[in-house]
N, C-alpha and C positions, 0 to 999 in steps of 0.2 A: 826379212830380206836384208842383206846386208848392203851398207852402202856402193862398193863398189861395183856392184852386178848392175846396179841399175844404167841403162844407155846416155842416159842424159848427165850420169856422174861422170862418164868416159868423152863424153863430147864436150864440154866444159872448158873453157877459153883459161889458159896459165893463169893464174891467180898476180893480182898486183901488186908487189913485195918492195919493200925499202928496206935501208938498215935504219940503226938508230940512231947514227948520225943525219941521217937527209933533214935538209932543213925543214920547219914545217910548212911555209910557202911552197917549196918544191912539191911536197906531199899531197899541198892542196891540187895542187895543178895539175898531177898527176893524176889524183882522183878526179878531178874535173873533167880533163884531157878524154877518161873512160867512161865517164858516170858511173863510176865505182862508190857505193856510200862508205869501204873502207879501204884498208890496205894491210898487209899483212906485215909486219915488221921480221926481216929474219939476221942470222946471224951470218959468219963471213961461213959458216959449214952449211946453210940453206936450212937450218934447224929455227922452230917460229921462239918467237923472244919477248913478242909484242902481238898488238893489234891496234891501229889507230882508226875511229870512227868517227864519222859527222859530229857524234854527242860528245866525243872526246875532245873537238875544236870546239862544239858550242861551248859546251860548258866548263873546261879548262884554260882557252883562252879569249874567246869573246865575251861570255859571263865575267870573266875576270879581266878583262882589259887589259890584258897582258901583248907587248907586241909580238906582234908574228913572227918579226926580223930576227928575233934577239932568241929563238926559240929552237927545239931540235926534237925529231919525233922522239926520243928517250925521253925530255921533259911532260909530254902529255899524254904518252902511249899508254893503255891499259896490260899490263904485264903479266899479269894472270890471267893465262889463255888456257882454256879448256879444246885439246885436240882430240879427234878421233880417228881412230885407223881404217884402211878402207873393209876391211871383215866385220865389224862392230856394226850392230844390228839398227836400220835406220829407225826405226820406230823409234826404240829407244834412245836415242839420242834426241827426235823428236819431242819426247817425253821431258828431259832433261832441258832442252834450250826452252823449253817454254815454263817449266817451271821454276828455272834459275833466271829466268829475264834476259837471255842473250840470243842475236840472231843469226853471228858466223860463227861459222864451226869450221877452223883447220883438220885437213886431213893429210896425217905423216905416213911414212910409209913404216919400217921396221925399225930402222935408224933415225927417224926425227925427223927424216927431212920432208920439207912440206912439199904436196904433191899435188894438191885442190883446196876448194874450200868449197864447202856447201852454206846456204843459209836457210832460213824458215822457209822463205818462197821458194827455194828448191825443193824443200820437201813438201811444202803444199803441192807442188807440179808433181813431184815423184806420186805420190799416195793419193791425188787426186781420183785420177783412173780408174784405183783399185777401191777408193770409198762406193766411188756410183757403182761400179761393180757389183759391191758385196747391198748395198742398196739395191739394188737391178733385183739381184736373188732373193732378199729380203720378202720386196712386195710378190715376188713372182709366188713364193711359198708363199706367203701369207692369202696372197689371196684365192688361193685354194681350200684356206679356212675360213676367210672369211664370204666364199661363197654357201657353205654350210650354216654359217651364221645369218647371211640375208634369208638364205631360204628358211631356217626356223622362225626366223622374224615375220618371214613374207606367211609363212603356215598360220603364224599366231594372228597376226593381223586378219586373213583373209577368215578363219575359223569367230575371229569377233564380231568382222563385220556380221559373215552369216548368224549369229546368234542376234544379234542387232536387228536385223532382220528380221529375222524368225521370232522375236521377242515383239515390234513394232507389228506385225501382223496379228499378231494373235491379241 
């Protein structure tokens, strides 16, 4: 399934963007302001350039006691952002953010410019549905074998006892 087919990629509240100027107090606020855990940094062409995250203030400038005043999202942004387009197949990007350790993923349109963002928990909501789902059908087949398997069981069982039986009488 591609990202952008799914309903909940189309309902999705504008993404929260700053440049790389905005101070980082403003940034925090902003994020606070939404309870957003990040913000997407983009350019004057709405192309992404950045990403600033909670781990990015923790540990770029509270870990380092660095002031906040004196600071600019360019200073502690993560600038190596992995984007994806909204045709690029969710799973697989699913695959990717979890094995590279990262939780937002930009999504640009043909020309760059950012249009959403998904993270992990949106794909756990997206593919949730369709796990129990495909579980749902799993047991449904299965246990149509493994009623063939109780009942040779139950055959076995019942053919023991009567030997048990028939053994303890005679």
């Amino acid at each position: 399934m591609k990202i952008a087919e799914r309903q909940e990629f189309k309902s999705k509240p504008k993404p929260l963007t700053c440049t790389k100027e905005t101070s980082i107090r403003e940034a925090a606020q902003m994020m606070a302001a939404q309870n957003y855990g990040s913000i997407v940094v983009v350019g004057d062409d709405e192309r992404v350039i950045g990403m600033l995250t909670e781990r990015d203030f923790l540990n770029r400038v509270v870990a380092e006691g660095k002031d906040v005043d004196a600071l600019t999202v360019a200073d502690i942004m993560t600038d190596r952002v992995r984007v994806a387009r909204g045709d690029d197949d969710l799973l697989e990007w699913l695959r990717i953010m979890s094995n590279e350790r990262f939780r937002r993923l930009p999504v640009v349109d043909g020309d760059g410019k950012l249009i959403n963002i998904v993270t992990q928990g949106d794909f756990v909501s997206y593919t949730w549905p369709d796990l129990i789902s495909q579980a749902k059908t799993f047991v449904a087949s299965s246990a149509s074998n493994n009623r063939q398997i109780l009942f040779v069981a139950g055959a076995i069982l019942a053919y023991t006892a009567a030997l048990l039986i028939f053994i303890s009488v005679i």
